[in-house]
Chimera marker file (.cmm) of the C-alpha trace (Angstrom):
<marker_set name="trace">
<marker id="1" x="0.000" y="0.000" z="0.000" r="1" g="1" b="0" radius="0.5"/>
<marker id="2" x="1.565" y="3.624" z="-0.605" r="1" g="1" b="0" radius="0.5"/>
<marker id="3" x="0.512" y="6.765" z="1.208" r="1" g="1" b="0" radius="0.5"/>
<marker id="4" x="0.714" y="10.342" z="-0.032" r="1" g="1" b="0" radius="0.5"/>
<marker id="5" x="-0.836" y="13.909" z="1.139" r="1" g="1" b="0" radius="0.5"/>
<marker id="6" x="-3.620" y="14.969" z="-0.030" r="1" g="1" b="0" radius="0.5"/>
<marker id="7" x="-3.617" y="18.718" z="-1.294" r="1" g="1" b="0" radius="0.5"/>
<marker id="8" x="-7.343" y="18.175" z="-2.599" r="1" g="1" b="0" radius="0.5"/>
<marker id="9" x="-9.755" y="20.500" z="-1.596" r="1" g="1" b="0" radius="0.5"/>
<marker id="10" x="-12.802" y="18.940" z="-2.650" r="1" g="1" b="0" radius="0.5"/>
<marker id="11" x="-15.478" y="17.612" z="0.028" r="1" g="1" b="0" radius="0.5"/>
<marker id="12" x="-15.181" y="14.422" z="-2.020" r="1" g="1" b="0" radius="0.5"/>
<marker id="13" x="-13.644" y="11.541" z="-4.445" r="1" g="1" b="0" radius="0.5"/>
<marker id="14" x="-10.155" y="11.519" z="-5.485" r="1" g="1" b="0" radius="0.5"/>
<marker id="15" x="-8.443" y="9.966" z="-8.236" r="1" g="1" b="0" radius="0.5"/>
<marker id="16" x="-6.629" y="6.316" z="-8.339" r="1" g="1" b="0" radius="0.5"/>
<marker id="17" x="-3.063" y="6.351" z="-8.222" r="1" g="1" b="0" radius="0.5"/>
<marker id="18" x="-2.779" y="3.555" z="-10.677" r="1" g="1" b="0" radius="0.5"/>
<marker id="19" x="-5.413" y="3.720" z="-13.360" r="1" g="1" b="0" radius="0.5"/>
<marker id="20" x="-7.020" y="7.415" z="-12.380" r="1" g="1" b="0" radius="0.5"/>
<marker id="21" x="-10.585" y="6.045" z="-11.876" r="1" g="1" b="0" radius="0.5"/>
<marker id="22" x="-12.360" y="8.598" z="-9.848" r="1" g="1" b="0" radius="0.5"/>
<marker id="23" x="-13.445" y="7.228" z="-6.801" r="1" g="1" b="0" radius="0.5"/>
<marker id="24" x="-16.774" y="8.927" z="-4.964" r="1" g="1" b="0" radius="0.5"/>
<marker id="25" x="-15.429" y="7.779" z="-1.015" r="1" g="1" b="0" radius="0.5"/>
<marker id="26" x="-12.984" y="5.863" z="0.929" r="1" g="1" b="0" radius="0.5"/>
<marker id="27" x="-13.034" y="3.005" z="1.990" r="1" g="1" b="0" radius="0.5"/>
<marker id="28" x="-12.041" y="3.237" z="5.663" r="1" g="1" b="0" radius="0.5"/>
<marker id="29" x="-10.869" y="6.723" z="7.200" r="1" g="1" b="0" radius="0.5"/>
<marker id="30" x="-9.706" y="7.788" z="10.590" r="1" g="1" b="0" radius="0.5"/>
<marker id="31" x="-8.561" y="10.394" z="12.816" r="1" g="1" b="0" radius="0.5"/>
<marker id="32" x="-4.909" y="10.257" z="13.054" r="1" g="1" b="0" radius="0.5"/>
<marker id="33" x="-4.463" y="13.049" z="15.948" r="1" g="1" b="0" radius="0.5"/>
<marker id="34" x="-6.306" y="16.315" z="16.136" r="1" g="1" b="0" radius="0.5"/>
<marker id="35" x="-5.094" y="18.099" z="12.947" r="1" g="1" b="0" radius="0.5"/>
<marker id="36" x="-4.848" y="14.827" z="10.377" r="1" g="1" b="0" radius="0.5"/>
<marker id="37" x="-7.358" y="12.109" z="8.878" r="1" g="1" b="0" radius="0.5"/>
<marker id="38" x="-6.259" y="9.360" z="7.007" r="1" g="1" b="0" radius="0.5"/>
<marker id="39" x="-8.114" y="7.591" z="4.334" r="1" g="1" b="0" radius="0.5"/>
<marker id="40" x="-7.919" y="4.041" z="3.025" r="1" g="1" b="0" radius="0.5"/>
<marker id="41" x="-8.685" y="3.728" z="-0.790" r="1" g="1" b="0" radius="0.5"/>
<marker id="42" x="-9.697" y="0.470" z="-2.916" r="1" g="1" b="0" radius="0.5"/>
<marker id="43" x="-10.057" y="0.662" z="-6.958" r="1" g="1" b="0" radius="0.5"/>
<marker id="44" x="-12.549" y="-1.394" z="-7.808" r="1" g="1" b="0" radius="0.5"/>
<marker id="45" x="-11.769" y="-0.993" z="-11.142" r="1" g="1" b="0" radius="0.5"/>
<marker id="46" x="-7.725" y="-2.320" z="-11.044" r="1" g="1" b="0" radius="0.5"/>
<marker id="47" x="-8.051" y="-3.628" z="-7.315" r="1" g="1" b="0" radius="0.5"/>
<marker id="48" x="-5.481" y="-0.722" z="-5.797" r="1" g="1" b="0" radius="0.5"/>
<marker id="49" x="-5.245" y="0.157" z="-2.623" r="1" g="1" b="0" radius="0.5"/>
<marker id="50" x="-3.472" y="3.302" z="-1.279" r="1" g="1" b="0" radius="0.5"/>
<marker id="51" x="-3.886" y="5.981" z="1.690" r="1" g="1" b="0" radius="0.5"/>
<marker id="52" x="-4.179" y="9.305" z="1.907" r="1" g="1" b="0" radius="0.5"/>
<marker id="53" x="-3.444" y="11.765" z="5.184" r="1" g="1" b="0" radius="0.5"/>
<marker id="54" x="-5.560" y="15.364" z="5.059" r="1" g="1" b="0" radius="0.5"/>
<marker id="55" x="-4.010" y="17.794" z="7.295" r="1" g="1" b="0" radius="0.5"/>
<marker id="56" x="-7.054" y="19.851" z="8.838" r="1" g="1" b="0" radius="0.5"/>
<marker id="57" x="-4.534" y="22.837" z="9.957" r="1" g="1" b="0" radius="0.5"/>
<marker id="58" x="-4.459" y="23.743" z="5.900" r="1" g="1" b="0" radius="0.5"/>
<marker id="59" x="-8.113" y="23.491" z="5.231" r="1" g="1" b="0" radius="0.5"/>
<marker id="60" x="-8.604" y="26.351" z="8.290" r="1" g="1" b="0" radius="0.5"/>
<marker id="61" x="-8.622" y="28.991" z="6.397" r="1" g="1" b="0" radius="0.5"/>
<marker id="62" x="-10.687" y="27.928" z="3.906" r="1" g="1" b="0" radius="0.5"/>
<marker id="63" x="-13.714" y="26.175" z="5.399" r="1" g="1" b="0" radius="0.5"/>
<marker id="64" x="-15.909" y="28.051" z="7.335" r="1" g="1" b="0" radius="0.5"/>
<marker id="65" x="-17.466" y="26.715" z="10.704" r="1" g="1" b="0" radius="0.5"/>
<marker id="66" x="-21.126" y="26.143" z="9.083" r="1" g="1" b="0" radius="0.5"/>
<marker id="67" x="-18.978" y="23.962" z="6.819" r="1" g="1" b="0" radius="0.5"/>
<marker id="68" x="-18.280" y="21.563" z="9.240" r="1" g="1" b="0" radius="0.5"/>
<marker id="69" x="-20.887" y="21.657" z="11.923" r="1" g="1" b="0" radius="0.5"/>
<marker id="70" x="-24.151" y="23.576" z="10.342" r="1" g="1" b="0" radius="0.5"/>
<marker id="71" x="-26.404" y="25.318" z="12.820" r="1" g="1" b="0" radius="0.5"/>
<marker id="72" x="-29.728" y="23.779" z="13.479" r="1" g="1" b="0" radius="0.5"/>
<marker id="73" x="-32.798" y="26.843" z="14.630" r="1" g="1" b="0" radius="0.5"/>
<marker id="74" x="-35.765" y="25.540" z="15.723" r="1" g="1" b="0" radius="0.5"/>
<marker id="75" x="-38.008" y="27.731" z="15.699" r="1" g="1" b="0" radius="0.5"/>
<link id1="1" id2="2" r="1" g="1" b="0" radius="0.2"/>
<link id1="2" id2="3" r="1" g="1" b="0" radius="0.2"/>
<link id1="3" id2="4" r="1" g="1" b="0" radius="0.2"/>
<link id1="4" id2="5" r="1" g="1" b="0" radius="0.2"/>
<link id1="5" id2="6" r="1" g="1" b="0" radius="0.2"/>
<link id1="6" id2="7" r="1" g="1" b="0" radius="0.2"/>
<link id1="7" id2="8" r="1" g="1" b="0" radius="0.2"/>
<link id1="8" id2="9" r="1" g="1" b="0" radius="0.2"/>
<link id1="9" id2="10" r="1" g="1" b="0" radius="0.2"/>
<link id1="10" id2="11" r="1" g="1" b="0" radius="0.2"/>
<link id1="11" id2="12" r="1" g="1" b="0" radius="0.2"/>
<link id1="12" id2="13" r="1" g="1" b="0" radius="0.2"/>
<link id1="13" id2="14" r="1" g="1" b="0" radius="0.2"/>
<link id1="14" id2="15" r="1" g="1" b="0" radius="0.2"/>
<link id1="15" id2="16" r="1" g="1" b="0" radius="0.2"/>
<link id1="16" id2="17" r="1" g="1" b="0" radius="0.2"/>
<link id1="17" id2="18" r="1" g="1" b="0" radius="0.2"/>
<link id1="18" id2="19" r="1" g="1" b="0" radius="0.2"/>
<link id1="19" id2="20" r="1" g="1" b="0" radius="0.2"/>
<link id1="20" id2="21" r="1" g="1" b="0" radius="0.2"/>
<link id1="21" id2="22" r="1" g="1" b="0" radius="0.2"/>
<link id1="22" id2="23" r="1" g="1" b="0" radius="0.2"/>
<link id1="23" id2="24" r="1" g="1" b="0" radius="0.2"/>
<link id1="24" id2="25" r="1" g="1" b="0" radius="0.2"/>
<link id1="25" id2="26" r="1" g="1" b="0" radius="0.2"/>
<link id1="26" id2="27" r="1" g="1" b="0" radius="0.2"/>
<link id1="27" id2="28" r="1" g="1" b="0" radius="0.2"/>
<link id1="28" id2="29" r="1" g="1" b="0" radius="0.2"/>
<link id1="29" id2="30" r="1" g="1" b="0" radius="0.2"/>
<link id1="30" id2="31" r="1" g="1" b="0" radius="0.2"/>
<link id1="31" id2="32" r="1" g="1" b="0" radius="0.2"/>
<link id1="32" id2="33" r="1" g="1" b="0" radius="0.2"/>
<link id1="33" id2="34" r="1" g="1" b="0" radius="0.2"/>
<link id1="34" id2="35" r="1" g="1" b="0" radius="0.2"/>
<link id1="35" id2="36" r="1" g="1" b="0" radius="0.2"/>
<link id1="36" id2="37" r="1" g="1" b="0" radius="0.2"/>
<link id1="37" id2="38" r="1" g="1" b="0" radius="0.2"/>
<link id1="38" id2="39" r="1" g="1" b="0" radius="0.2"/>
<link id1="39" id2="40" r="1" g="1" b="0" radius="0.2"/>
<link id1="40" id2="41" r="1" g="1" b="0" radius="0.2"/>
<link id1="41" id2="42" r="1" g="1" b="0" radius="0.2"/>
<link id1="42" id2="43" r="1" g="1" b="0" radius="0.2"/>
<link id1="43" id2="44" r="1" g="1" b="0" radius="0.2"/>
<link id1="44" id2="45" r="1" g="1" b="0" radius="0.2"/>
<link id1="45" id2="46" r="1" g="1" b="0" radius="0.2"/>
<link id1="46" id2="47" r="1" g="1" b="0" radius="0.2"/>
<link id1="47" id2="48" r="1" g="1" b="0" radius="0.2"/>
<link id1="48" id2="49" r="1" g="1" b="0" radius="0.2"/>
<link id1="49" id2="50" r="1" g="1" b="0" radius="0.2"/>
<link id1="50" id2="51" r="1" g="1" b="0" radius="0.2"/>
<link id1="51" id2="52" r="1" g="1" b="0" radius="0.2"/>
<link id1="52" id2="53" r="1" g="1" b="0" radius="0.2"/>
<link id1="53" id2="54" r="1" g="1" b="0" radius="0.2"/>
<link id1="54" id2="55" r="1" g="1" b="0" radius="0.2"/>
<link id1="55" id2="56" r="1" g="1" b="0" radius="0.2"/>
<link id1="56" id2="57" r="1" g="1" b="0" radius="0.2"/>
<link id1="57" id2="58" r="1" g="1" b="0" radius="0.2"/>
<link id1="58" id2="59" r="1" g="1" b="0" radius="0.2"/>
<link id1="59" id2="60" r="1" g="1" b="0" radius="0.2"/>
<link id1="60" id2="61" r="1" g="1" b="0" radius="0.2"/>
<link id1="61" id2="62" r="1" g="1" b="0" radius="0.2"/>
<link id1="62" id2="63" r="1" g="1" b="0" radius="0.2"/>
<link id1="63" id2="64" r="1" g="1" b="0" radius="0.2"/>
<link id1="64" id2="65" r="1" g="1" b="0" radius="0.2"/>
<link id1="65" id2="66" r="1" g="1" b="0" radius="0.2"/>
<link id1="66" id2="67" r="1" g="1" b="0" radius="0.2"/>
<link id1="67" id2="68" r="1" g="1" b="0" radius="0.2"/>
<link id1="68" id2="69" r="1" g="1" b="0" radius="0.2"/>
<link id1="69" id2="70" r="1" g="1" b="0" radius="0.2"/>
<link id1="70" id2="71" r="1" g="1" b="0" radius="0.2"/>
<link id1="71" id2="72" r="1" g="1" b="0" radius="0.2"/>
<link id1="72" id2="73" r="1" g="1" b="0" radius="0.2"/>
<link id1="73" id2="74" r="1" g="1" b="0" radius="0.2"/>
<link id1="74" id2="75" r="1" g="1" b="0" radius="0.2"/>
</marker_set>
């Protein structure tokens, strides 16, 4: 399995390392510590598997709070 960083900015997907298929989610993610997640990837298409780590600390400044956790009024 390899691993890279992802410098994707998109909510979503990513392309496979092997045959560029876009895959819509991962298969597995995970909090590493407080500023990474890491994501486990499969191909279905040429069976691949690889990881990816998102570092939250560069995605700060460009993802809003409502982003992340929307508010909810009741009224």
């Amino acid at each position: 399995m390899s691993a890279m960083v992802s410098n994707r900015r998109s909510s979503f997907g990513i392309s496979c390392t092997r045959c560029n298929s876009e895959l819509m989610a991962p298969e597995w993610s995970e909090n590493r510590n407080k500023q990474q997640i890491r994501h486990i990837w499969h191909c279905w298409k040429c069976d691949c598997c690889f990881e990816t780590i998102v570092d939250i600390r560069s995605m700060e400044n460009n993802i809003a709070r409502d982003d992340i956790l929307p508010s909810r009024l009741v009224a």
